[in-house]
C-alpha positions as MATLAB code, in Angstrom:
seq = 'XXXXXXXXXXXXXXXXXXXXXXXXXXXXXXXXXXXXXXXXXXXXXXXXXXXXXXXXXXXXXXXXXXXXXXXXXXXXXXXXXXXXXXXXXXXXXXXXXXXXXXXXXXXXXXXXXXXXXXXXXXXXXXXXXXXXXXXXXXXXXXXXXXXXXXXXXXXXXXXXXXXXXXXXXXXXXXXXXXXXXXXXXXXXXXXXXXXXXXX';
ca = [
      94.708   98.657   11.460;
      94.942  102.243   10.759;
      96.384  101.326    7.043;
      93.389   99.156    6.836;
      90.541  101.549    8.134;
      91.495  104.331    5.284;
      91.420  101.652    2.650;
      87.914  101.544    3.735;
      87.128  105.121    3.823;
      88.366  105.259    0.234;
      86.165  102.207   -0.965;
      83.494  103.684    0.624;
      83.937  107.286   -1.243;
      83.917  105.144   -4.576;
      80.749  103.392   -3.608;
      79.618  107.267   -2.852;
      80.582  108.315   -6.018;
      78.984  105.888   -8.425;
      75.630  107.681  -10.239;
      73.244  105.271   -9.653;
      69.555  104.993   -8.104;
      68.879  100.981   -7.859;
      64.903  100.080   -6.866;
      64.487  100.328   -3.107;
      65.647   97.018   -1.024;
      64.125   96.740    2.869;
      66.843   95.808    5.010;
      65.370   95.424    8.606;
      68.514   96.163   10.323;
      68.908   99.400    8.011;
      69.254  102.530    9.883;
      66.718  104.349    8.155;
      64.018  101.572    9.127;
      64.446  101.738   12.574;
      60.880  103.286   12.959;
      59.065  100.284   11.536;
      61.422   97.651   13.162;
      60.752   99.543   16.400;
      57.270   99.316   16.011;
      57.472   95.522   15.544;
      59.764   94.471   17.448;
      60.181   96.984   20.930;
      58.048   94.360   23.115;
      61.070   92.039   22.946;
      63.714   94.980   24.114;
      65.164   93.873   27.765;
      63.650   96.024   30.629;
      66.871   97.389   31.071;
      67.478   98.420   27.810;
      64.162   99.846   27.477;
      64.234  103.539   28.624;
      67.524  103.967   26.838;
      66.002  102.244   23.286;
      62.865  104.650   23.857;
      64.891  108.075   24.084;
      66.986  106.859   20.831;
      63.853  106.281   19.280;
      62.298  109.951   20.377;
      65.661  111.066   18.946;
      65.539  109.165   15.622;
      61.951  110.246   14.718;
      63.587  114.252   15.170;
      65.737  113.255   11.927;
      65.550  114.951    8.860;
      66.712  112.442    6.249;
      65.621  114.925    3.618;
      68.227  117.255    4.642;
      70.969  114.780    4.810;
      72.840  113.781    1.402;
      71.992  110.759   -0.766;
      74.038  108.662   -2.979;
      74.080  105.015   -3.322;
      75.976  103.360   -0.404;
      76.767  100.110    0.037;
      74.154   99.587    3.597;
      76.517   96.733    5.018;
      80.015   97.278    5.218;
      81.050   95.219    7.967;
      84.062   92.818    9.062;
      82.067   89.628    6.880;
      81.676   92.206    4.400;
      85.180   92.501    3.738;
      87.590   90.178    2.341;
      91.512   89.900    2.320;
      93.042   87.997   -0.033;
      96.178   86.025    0.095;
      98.395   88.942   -1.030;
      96.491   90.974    1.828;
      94.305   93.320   -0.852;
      90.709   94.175    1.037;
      87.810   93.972   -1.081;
      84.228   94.967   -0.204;
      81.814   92.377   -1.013;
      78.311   91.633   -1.065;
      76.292   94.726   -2.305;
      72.737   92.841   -1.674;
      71.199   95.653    0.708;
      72.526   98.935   -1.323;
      70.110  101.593   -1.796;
      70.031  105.163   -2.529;
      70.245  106.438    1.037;
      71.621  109.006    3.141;
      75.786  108.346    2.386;
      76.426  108.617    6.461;
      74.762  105.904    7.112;
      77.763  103.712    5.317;
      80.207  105.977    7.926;
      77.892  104.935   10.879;
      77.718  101.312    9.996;
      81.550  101.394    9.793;
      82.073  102.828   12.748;
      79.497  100.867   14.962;
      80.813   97.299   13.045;
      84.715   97.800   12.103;
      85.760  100.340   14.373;
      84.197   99.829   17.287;
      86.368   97.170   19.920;
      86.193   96.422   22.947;
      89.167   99.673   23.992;
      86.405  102.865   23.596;
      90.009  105.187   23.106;
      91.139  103.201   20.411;
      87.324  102.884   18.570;
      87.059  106.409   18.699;
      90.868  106.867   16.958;
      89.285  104.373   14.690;
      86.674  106.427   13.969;
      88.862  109.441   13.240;
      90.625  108.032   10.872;
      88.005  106.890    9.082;
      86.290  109.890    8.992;
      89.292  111.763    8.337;
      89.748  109.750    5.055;
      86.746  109.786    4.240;
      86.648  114.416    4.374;
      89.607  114.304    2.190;
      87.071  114.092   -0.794;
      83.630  114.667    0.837;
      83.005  117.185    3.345;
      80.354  116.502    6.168;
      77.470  118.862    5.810;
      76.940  120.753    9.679;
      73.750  118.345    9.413;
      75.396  115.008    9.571;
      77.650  115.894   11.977;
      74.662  117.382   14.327;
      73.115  113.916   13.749;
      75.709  111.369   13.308;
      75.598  110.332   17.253;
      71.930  110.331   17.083;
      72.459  107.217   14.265;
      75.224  105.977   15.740;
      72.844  105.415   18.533;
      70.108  104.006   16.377;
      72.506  101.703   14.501;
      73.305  100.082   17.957;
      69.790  100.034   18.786;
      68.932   98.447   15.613;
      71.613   95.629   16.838;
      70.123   95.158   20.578;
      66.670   95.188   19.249;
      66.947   92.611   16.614;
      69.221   90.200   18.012;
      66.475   90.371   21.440;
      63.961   89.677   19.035;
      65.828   86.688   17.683;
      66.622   85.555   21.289;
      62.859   85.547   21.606;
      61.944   83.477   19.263;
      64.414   80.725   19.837;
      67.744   81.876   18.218;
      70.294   81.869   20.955;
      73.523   81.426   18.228;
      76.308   82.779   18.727;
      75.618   85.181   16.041;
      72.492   86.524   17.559;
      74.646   86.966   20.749;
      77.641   88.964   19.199;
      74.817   91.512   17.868;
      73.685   91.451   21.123;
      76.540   92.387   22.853;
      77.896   94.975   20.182;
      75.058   96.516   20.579;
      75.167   97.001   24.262;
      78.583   98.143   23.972;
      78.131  100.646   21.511;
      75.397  101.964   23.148;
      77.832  102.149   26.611;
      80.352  103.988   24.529;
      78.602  106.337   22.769;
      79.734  109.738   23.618;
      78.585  113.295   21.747;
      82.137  115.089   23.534;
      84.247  112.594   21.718;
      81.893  112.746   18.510;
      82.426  116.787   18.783;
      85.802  115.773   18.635;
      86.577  113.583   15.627;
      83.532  115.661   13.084;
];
């Protein structure tokens, strides 16, 4: 998996490196909508998700996306997102939500979506690695790594929150239920020591 996880890192530094600025797409499970989405779509948060939702949200709104470096990313890199072909080549697919964004935010959704299992010591090696990869031609400004738990948080959030809402309104797939749950795991696992330890 290792092997795997750097080819990633090294797409997503080509993605990172391409000059271009497409027109803005919304994406309502986009990190850097979480403020409207929350403002929708709280109400339908479990109670006992609540408090914890409500502090990440506090957090998020502290962000300075200005400060944080933009390129265009990808937005969705994730395991349905990635395809392996019958001589076992990976290739990213399906560029529908890219924007020019903050570039962590393609790290975060990596490492909420590919990385993160069901073993939290083995999600956070995960995470290394990719990360790792990844510095070998981009270096993390101080910034993103002061806020990179803060959207690892959201990103999770963003998963809880929008699969609850779904659940609301009648979608009990098992789709809506894996978002669900990663969600509430990554949220369980998040930890700013470990974080410290990998940026």
């Amino acid at each position: 998996m290792s092997q795997e996880i750097k080819y990633i890192a090294k797409q997503i530094v080509m993605v990172h490196s391409i000059n271009i600025k497409p027109n803005f797409i919304y994406d309502s499970w986009a990190i850097n909508n979480f403020k409207e989405e929350y403002n929708k779509k709280s109400k339908f948060i479990p109670d006992e998700f609540k408090n914890t939702i409500n502090e990440i949200y506090n957090l998020y709104q502290s962000v300075d996306f200005s400060k944080l470096p933009h390129t265009f990313i990808h937005g969705d890199i994730m395991n349905t997102n990635i395809m392996k072909d019958s001589n076992g080549k990976l290739w990213l697919i399906d560029f529908a939500v890219s924007n020019y964004l903050p570039r962590i935010q393609d790290l975060v959704v990596v490492s909420c979506n590919i990385c993160m299992i069901d073993d939290k010591e083995e999600s956070y090696r995960r995470i290394k690695v990719l990360v790792n990869e990844y510095k070998k031609v981009f270096n993390l400004t101080d910034y993103e790594k002061d806020i990179f738990k803060v959207l690892f948080d959201t990103s999770n959030a963003m998963f809880l929150m929008q699969a609850s809402y779904q659940k609301n309104i009648g979608n009990n797939s098992n789709e809506t239920n894996f978002w669900f749950n990663k969600g509430k795991n990554g949220l369980y696992f998040s930890d700013q020591k470990l974080f410290d330890e990998i940026l």
